[in-house]
N, C-alpha and C positions, 0 to 999 in steps of 0.2 A: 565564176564571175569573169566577164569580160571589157575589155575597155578598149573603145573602137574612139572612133570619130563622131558618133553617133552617141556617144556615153556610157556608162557603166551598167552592162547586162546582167540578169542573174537569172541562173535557170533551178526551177523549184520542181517538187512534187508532192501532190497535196493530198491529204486523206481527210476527206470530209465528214463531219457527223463524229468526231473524236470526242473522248470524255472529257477535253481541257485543249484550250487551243497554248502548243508549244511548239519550239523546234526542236526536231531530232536530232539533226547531226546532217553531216555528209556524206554523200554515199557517188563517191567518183567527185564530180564536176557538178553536181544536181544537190541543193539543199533539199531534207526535207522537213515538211510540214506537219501540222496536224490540227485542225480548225474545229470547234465543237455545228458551226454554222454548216447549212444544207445545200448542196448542191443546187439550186434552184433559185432562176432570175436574180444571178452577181450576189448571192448571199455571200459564198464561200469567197470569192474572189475580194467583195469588200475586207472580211475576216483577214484571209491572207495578206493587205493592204494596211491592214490595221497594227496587225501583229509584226511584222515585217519596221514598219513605220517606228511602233514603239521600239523594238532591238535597237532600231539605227539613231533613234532621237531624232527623227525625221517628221515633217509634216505627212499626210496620205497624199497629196498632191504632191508630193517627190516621188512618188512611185506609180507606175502604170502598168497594165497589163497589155503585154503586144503581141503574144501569141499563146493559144489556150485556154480562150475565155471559154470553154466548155468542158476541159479535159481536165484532167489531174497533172500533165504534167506542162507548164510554164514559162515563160520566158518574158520575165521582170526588166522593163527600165528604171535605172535609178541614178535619178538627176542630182548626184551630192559631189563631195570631194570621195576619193577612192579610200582613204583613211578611215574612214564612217564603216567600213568592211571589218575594221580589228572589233567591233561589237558582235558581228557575229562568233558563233563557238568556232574555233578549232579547226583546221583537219587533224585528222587522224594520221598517221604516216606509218606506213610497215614497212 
């Protein structure tokens, strides 16, 4: 997650077609995802929007997609207070 001038970034990676849309966990700097929805014309993207939106107690219009509308992996704006971040899981620290 990052936080410029521009708002608060978050960079995803998404597996689409999963048996349950969850998040995994972190893996470095990149949440990841997992969407039961289809690759095909913003399905998964909405999913990803959706799912994202519920964690953070956000509307979907707090959230946009600004880079990766066709890939797996993402780069989220997210127009809230930085605080809204402690709903997501954890990192991990070794």
């Amino acid at each position: 997650m990052l936080k410029d001038q521009a708002g608060l970034r978050l960079a995803v990676r998404v597996t689409p077609k999963a048996s349950r849309d969850r998040i995994v966990g972190w893996q470095g700097d990149v949440l990841k995802l997992c969407v039961t929805a289809v690759p095909e014309r913003g399905k998964a993207n909405q999913a990803v929007l959706r799912l994202l939106a519920d964690t953070l107690e956000l509307p979907t219009s707090a959230l946009q997609v600004l880079r990766g509308q066709t890939g797996r992996d993402k780069l989220l704006a997210v127009d809230a207070d930085p605080s809204v971040l402690r709903r997501l899981p954890p990192r991990e620290t070794t």
